[in-house]
C-alpha positions in Angstrom: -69.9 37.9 -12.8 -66.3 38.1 -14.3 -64.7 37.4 -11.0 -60.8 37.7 -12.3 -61.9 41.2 -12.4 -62.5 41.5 -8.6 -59.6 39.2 -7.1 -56.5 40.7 -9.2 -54.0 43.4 -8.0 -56.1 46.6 -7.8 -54.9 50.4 -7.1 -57.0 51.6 -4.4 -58.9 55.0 -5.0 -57.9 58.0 -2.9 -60.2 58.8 -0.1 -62.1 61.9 -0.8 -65.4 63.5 -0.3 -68.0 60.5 -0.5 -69.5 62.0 -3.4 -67.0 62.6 -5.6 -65.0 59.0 -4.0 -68.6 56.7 -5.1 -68.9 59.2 -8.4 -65.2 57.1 -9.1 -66.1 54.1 -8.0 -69.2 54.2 -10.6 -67.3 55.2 -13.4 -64.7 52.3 -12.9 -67.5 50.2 -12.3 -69.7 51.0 -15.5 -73.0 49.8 -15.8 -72.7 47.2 -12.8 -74.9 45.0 -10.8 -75.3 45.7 -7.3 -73.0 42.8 -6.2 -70.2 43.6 -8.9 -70.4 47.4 -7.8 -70.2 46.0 -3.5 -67.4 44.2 -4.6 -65.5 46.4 -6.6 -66.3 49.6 -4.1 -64.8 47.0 -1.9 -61.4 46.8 -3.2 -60.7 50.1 -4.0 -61.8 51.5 -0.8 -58.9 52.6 1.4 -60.9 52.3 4.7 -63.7 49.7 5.7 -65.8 53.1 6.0 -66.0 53.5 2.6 -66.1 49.2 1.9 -69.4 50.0 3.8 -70.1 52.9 1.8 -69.8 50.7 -1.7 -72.1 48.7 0.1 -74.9 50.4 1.0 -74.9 52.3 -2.1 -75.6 48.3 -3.7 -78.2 47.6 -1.7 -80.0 50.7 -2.8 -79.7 49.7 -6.2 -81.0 46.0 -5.5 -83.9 47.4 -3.9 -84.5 50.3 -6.5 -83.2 49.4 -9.6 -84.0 52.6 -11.3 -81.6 54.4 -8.9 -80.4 57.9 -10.0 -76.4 57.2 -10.4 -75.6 59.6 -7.6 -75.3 58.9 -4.1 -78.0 58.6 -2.6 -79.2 57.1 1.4 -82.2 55.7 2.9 -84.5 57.2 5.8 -86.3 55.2 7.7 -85.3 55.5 11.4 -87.2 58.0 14.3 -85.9 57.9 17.9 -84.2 54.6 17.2 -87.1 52.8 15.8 -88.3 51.5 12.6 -91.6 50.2 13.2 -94.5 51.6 11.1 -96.4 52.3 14.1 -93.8 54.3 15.8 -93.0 56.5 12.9 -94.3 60.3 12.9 -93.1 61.4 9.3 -96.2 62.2 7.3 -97.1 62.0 3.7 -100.1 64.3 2.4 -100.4 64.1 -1.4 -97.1 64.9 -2.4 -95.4 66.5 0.1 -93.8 65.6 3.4 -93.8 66.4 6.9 -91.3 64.7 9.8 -87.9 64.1 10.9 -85.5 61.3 10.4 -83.0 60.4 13.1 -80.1 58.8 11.8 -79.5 58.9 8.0 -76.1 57.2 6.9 -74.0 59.4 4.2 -76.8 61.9 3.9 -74.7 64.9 3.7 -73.1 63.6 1.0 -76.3 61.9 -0.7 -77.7 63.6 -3.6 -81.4 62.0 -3.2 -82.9 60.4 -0.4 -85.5 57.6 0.0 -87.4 58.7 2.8 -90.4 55.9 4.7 -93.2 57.7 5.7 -96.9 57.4 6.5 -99.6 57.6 4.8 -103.0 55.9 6.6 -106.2 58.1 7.6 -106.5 58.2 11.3 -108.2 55.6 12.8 -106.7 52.5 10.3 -103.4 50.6 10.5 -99.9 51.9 9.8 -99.2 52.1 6.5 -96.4 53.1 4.8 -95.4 55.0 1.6 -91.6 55.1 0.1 -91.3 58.6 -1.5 -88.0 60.2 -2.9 -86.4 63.6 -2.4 -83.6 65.4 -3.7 -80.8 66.8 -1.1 -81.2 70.8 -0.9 -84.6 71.0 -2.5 -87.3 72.8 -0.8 -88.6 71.3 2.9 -85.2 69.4 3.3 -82.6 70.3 5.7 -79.9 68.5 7.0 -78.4 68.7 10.4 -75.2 67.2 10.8 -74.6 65.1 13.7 -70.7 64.3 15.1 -68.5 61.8 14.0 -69.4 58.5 15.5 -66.2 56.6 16.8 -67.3 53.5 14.4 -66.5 54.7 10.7 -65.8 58.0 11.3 -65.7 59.2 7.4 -68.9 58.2 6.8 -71.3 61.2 8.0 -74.8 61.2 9.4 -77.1 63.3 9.8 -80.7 64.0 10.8 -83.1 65.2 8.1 -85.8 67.8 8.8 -88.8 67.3 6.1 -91.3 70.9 5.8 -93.7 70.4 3.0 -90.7 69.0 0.8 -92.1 67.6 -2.3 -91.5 64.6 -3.2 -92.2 60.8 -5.9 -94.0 58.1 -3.9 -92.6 54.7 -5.3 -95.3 52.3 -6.1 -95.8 49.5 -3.8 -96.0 49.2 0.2 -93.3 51.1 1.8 -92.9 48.6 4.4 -93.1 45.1 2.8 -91.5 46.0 -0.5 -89.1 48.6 0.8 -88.2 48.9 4.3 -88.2 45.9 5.6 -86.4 43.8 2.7 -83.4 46.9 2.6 -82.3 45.3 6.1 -81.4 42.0 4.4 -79.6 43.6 1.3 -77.9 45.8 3.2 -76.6 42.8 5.2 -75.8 41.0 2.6 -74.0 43.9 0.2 -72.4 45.4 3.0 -70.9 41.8 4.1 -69.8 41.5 0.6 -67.6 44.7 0.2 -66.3 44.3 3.8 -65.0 41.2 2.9 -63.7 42.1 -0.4 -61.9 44.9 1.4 -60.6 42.1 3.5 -59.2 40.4 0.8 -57.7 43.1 -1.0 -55.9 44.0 1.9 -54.6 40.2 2.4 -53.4 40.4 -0.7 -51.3 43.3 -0.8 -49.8 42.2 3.1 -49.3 38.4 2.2 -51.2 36.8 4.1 -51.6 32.9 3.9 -53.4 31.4 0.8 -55.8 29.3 2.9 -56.9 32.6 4.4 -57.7 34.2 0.9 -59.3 31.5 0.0 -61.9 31.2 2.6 -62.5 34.9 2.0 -63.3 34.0 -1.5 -65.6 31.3 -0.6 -67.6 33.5 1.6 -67.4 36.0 -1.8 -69.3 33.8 -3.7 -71.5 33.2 -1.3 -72.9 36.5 -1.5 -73.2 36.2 -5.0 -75.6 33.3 -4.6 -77.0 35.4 -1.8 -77.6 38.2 -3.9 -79.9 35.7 -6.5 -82.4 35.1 -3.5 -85.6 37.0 -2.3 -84.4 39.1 0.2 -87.6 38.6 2.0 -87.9 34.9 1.7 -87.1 32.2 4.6 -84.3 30.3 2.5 -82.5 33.9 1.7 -82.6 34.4 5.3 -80.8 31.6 6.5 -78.6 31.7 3.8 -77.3 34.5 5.0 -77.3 33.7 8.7 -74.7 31.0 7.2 -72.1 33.6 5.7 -72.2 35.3 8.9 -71.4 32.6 10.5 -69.0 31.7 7.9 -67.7 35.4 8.4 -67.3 35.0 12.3 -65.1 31.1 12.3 -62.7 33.6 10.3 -62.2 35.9 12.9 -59.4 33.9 15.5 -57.6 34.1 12.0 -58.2 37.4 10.7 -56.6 38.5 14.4 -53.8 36.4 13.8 -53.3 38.2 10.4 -53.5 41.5 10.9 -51.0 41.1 13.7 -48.7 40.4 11.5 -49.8 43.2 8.9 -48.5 46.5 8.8 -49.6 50.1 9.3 -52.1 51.6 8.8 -54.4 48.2 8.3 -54.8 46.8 11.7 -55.5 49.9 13.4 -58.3 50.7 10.3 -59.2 47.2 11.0 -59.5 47.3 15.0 -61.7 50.6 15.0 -64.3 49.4 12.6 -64.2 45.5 12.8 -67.7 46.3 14.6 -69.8 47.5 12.0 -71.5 43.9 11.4 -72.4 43.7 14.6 -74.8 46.7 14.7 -77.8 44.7 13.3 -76.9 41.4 15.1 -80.7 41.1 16.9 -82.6 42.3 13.9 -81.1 39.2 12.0 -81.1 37.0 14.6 -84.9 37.3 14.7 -85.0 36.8 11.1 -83.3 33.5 11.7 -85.7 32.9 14.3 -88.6 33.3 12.0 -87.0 31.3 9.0 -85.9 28.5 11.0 -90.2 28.7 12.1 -90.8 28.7 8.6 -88.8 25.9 7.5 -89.8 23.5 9.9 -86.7 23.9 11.5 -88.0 24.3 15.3 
């Protein structure tokens, strides 16, 4: 990855709707891999909203490498859950029938990857990954209000009425939902921290600091080469976060000294890495198992 690309001076691009703000991001970014396009949506966002934005949108593209180029946002969740069993959303031939929750950037997303289930009554939950596009038939969109965390990046709940839809091949849990919580850890870590950097370098702050930001940088990139359902990957990246937390006294110390608008920007959305916390923490759990490591 040609890195002096991503740690150089860059001109941050002006917040505007999501779609039109990643539909520039994409055409700086060219034909990019999912860690160069976190990195780069990274540094030119002006808000750690859209840093996450950048993100996500990379971790779609890990998971799905034939992603349309548009925005697009993944639909798993109903009633705060994500487990097969608990999940009403119904796919029958090709059309669906449910309700997501919470869907990240969906009023903005041009398609949507929505879990859903597809097992006869009677056998196990089993799940299908089927795509949509935004405004078709069967999909509505309610927006819900602005959370106090990220606040310009939307969600919404998604209403599904005999939409029609593409089933992806493969099992839409093991090869879909559960592996997009690990890269959208790991992508969304990256262009956090990129925005991080990009915003020590324009304030000053102390070399050392950069530097460690950096470190944790390529980090991801050799977190990005992993399975992101494998016990190795796992604890790899239960490492960068801890990596990402020893910076944190310092971080505070730097922003202090930073001026307007960054430390506010910084202070209402320095938790958005914490909202997964106990999903990864049992993922460390069960790597450490699976390593031998007690």
């Amino acid at each position: 990855m040609p890195w002096q690309a991503s740690l150089g001076p860059l001109q941050r691009l002006a917040p505007v709707r999501l779609d039109d703000w990643y539909a520039a991001l994409r055409a700086r970014a060219g034909d990019a891999t999912p860690l160069r396009l976190a990195l780069l949506g990274g540094r030119l966002a002006a808000t750690p909203g859209l840093a996450f934005l950048a993100g996500y949108q990379a971790a779609l593209r890990a998971l799905w490498p034939s992603a349309p180029a548009s925005l697009g946002a993944f639909c798993v969740t109903e009633r705060r859950s994500l487990r097969p069993a608990d999940l009403e959303t119904r796919l029958e031939g090709l059309s669906l029938n449910g309700r997501k929750d919470f869907v990240s950037a969906a009023d903005a997303a041009d398609w949507l990857l929505v879990a859903a289930r597809e097992d006869a009554p009677g056998e196990a939950p089993r799940l299908a990954l089927c795509v949509v596009r935004n405004g078709s038939p069967g999909v509505r969109l309610e927006a819900l209000p602005a959370l106090p965390l990220m606040p310009d990046i939307g969600h919404a709940r998604l209403y599904l009425e005999g939409a029609h839809c593409e089933r992806l091949a493969g099992d839409g849990w093991s090869d879909y939902a559960k592996p997009f919580r690990t890269l959208e850890d790991l992508y969304v870590l990256a262009a956090l921290v990129a925005w991080l950097y990009g915003v020590g370098l324009d304030a000053g702050w102390p070399e050392p600091l950069r530097l460690r930001l950096i470190a944790l940088l390529g980090g991801c990139a050799e977190g990005a080469r992993q399975c992101p359902s494998a016990a190795g990957g796992h604890m790899l990246l239960a490492g960068l976060f801890a990596q990402f937390q020893a910076l944190h006294a310092d971080l505070d110390a730097a922003f202090a000294a930073t001026p307007a608008p960054w430390p506010a920007l910084w202070q209402r959305d320095r938790g958005l890495l914490g909202i997964a916390a106990t999903a990864r923490e049992r993922r460390l759990e069960k790597a450490r198992e699976a390593l031998g490591l007690g």
